[in-house]
VOZAPA-879678 format. One record per residue (C-alpha): residue in one letter; z, y, x. Coordinates in Angstrom, 2 decimals. Example, Ala and Ser with C-alpha at 12.3 -4.5 7.8 and 13.67 -1.06 7.14 Angstrom:
2
[A, [7.80, -4.50, 12.30]]
[S, [7.14, -1.06, 13.67]]
END
This chain:
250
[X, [6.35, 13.68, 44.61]]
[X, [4.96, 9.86, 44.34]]
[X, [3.80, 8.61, 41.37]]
[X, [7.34, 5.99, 40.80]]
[X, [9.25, 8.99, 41.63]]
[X, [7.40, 11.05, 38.56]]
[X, [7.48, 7.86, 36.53]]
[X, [11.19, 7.49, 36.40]]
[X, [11.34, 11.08, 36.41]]
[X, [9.90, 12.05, 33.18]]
[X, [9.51, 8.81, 31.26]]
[X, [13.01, 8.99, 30.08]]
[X, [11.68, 12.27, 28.50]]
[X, [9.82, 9.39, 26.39]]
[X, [12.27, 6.94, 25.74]]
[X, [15.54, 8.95, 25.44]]
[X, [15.00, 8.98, 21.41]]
[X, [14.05, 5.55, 21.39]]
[X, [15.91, 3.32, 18.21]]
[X, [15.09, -0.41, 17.65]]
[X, [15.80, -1.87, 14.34]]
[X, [18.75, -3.89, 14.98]]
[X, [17.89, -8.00, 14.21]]
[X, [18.89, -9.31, 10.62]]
[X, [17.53, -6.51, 8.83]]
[X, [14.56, -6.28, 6.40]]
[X, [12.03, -4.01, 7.50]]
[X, [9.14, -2.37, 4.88]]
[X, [6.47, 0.07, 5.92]]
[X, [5.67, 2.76, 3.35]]
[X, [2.29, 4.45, 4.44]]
[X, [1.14, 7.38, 2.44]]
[X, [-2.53, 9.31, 2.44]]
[X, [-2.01, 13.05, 3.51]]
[X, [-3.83, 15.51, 1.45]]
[X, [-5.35, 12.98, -0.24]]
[X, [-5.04, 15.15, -3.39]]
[X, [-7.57, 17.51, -1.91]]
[X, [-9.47, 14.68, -0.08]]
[X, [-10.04, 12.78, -3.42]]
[X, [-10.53, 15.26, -5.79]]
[X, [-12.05, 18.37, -4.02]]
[X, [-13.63, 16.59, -1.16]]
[X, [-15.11, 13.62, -2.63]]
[X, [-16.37, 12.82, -5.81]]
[X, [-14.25, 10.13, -6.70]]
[X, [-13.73, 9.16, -10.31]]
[X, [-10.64, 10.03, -12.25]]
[X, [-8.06, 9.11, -12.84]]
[X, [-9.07, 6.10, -11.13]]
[X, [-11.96, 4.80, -9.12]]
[X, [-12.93, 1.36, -8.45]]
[X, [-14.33, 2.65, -4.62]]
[X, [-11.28, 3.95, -3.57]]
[X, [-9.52, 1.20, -4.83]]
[X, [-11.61, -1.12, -2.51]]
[X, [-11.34, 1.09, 0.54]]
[X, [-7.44, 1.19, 0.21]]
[X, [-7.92, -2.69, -0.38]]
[X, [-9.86, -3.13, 2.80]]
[X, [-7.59, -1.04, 4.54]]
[X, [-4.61, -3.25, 3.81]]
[X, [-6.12, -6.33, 5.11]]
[X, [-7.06, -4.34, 7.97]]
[X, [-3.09, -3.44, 8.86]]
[X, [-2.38, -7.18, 8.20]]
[X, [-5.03, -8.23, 10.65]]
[X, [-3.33, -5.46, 12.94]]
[X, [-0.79, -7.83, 15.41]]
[X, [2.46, -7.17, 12.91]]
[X, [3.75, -10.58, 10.93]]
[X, [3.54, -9.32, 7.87]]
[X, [4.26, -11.39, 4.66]]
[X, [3.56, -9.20, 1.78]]
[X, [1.69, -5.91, 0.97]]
[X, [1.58, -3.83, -1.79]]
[X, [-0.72, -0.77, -2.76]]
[X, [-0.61, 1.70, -5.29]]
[X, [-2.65, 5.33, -5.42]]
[X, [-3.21, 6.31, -1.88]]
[X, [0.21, 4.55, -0.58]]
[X, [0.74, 1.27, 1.26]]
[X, [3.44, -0.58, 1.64]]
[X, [3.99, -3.74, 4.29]]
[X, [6.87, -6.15, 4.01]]
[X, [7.55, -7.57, 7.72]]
[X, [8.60, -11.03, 8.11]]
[X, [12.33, -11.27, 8.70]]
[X, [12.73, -12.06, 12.18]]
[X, [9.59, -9.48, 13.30]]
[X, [10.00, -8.65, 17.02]]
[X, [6.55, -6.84, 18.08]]
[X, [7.46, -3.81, 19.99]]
[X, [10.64, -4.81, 20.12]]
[X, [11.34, -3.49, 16.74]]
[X, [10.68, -0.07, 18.30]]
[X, [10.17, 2.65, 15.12]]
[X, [8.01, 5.19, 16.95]]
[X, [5.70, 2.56, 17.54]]
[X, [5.81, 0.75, 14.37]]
[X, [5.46, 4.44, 12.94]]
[X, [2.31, 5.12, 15.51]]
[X, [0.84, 2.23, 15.31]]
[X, [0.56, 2.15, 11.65]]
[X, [-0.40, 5.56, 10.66]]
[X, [-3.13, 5.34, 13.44]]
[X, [-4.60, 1.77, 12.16]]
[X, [-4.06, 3.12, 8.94]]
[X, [-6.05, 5.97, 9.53]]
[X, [-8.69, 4.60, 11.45]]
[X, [-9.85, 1.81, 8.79]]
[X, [-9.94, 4.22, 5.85]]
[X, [-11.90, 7.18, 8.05]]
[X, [-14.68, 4.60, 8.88]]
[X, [-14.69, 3.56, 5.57]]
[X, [-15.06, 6.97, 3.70]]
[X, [-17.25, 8.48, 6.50]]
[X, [-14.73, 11.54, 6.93]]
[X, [-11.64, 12.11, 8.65]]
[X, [-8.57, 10.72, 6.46]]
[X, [-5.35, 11.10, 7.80]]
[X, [-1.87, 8.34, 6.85]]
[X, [1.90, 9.22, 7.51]]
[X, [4.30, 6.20, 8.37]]
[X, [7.81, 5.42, 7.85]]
[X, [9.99, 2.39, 8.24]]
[X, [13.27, 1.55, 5.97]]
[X, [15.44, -0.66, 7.17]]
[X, [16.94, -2.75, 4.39]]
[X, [20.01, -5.32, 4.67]]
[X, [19.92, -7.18, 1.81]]
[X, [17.28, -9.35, 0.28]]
[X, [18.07, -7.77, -3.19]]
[X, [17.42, -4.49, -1.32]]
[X, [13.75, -5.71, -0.60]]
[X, [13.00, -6.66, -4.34]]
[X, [14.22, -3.40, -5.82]]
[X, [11.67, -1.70, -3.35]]
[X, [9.08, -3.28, -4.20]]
[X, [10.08, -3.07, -7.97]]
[X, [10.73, 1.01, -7.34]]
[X, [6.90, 0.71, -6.25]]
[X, [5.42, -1.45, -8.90]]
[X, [7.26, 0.86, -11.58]]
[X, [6.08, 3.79, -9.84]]
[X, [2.31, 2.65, -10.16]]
[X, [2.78, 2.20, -13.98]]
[X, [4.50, 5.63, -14.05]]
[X, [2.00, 7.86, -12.81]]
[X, [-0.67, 5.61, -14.40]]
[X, [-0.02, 6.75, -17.55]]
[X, [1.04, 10.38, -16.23]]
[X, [-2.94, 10.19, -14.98]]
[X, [-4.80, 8.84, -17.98]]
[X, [-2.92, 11.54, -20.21]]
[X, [-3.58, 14.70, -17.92]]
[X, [-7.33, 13.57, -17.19]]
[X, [-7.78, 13.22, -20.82]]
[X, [-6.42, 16.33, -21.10]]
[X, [-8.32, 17.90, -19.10]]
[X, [-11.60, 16.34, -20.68]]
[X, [-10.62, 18.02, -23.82]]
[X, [-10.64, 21.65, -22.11]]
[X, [-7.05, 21.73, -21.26]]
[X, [-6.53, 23.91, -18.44]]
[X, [-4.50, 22.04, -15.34]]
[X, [-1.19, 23.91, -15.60]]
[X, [-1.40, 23.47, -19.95]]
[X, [-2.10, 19.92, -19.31]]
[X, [0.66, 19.20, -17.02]]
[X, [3.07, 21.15, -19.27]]
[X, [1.70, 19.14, -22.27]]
[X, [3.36, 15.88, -20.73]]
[X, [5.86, 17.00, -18.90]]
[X, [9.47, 15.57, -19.81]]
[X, [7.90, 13.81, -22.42]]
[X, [9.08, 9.88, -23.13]]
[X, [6.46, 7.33, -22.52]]
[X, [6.01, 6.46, -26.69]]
[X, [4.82, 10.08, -27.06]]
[X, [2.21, 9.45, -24.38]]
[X, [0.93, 6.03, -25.39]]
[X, [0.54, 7.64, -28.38]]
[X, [-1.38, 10.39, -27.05]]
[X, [-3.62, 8.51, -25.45]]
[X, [-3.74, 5.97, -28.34]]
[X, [-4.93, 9.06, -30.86]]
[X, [-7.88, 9.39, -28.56]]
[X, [-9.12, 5.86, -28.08]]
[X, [-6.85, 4.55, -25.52]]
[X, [-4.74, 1.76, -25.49]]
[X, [-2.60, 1.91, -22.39]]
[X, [-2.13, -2.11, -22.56]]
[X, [-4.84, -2.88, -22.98]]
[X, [-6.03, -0.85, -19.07]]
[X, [-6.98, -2.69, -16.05]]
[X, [-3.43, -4.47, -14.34]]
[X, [-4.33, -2.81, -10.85]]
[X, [-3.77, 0.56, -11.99]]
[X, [-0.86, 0.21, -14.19]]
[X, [1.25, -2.44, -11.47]]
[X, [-0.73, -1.98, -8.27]]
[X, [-2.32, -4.45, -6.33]]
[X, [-0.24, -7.36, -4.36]]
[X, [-1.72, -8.85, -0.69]]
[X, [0.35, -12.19, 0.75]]
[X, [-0.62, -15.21, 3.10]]
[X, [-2.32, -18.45, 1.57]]
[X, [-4.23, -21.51, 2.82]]
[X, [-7.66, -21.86, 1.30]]
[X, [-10.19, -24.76, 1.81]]
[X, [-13.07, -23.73, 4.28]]
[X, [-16.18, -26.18, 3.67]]
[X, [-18.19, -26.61, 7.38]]
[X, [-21.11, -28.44, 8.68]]
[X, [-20.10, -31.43, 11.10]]
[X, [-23.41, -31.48, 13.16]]
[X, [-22.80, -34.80, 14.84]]
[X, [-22.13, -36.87, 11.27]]
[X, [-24.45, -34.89, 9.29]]
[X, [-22.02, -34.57, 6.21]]
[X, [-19.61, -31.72, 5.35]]
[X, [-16.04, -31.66, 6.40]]
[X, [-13.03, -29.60, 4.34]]
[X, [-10.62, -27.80, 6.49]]
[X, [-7.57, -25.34, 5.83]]
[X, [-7.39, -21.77, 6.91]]
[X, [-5.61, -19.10, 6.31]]
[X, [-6.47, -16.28, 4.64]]
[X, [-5.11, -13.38, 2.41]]
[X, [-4.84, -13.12, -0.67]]
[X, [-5.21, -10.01, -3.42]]
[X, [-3.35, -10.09, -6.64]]
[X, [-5.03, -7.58, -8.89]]
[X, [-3.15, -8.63, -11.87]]
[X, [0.45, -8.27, -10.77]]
[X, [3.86, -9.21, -12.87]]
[X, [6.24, -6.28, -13.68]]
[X, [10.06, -6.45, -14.72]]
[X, [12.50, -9.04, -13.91]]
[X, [8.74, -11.54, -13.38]]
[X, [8.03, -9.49, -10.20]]
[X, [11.36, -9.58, -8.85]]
[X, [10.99, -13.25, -9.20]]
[X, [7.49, -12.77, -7.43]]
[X, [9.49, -10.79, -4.75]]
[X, [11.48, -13.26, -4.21]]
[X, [9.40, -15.95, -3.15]]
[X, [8.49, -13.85, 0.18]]
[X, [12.40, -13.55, 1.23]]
END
């Protein structure tokens, strides 16, 4: 059999399955590390409950996936998950999941490997949202999220400074409101406001024009141009100030 003949053949096999985001919907990318509870805490030494290195290599890797040929007009990063706001009208692949899904989890995966020196692995999915108030209660879902299981982390690490076995320090905070564990923490030396913003809201990534100072050779005096770069909000708002924030990207 020629090679057209197997072509048509068998890439249907590929294709069959095929669904493209229809136009007129928001898309968001939600990327998540996998076994990156084992990776992080077994495999590497990283600090906990949080660690300024793998804070930077999840930063990196952001800009990385924004650099990566998708128009996309806000990120968002909390923990070991990523999330990527596409602009509206987005067409690359043809709005093709399976290879917004591929593509993403592989870049993903890539940037952070090279920049841990081991093999990390990223999983990829894509919700399709209609509305733009759908799109700010995402991203508000997230942001709460990140200031949910920051204060889950500084309790149970403390915790578990103080001799508390795993399983007795989960159980210690389980179901339990968040006054009892700002107080918790408080009784030991902790003010929970008083934390760095990136691990309590997670960190924010958009589009802005900055002024580049060059060199004009041929006039011998410097010249101020504008280029595009991106952004990273480490000290993100929270409540109705980041839907507001949200907003400003629909």
């Amino acid at each position: 059999m020629k090679f057209d003949e197997l072509d048509k053949k068998l890439r249907i096999y590929e294709t069959s399955h095929d669904f493209c985001v229809p136009p007129n919907i928001y898309m968001v990318a939600r990327i998540d590390g996998r076994g990156f509870t084992r990776l992080t805490k077994e495999v590497h030494n990283f600090n906990r409950p949080f660690d300024e290195r793998f804070r930077d290599y999840m930063i990196e890797t952001v800009k990385h996936l924004m650099k990566s040929g998708f128009n996309i007009v806000y990120a968002f990063t909390e923990s070991d998950e990523i999330s990527l706001l596409f602009d509206f009208h987005e067409d690359t692949f043809s709005r093709k999941l399976r290879k917004f899904n591929s593509v993403l989890a592989g870049e993903a995966s890539a940037k952070f490997s090279v920049l841990l020196g081991d093999v990390a692995a990223f999983d990829c999915r894509i919700s399709q949202l209609p509305r733009k108030q759908d799109v700010i209660d995402y991203f508000r879902w997230r942001n709460e999220d990140a200031h949910r299981n920051a204060l889950n982390a500084h309790c149970y690490w403390l915790l578990r400074e103080k001799g508390e076995s795993a399983m007795a320090a989960s159980k210690i905070i389980e179901g339990k409101s968040t006054a009892f564990k700002n107080e918790l923490l408080f009784e030991r030396g902790i003010n929970f406001n008083d934390l760095p913003k990136w691990q309590k809201r997670g960190i924010g990534f958009y589009w802005s024009e900055i002024d580049k100072i060059g060199w004009n050779p041929i006039k011998q005096e410097e010249v101020r141009a504008k280029r595009r770069d991106i952004h990273i909000e480490l000290e993100l708002p929270m409540g109705d100030q980041y839907n507001s924030f949200i907003q400003t990207f629909l």
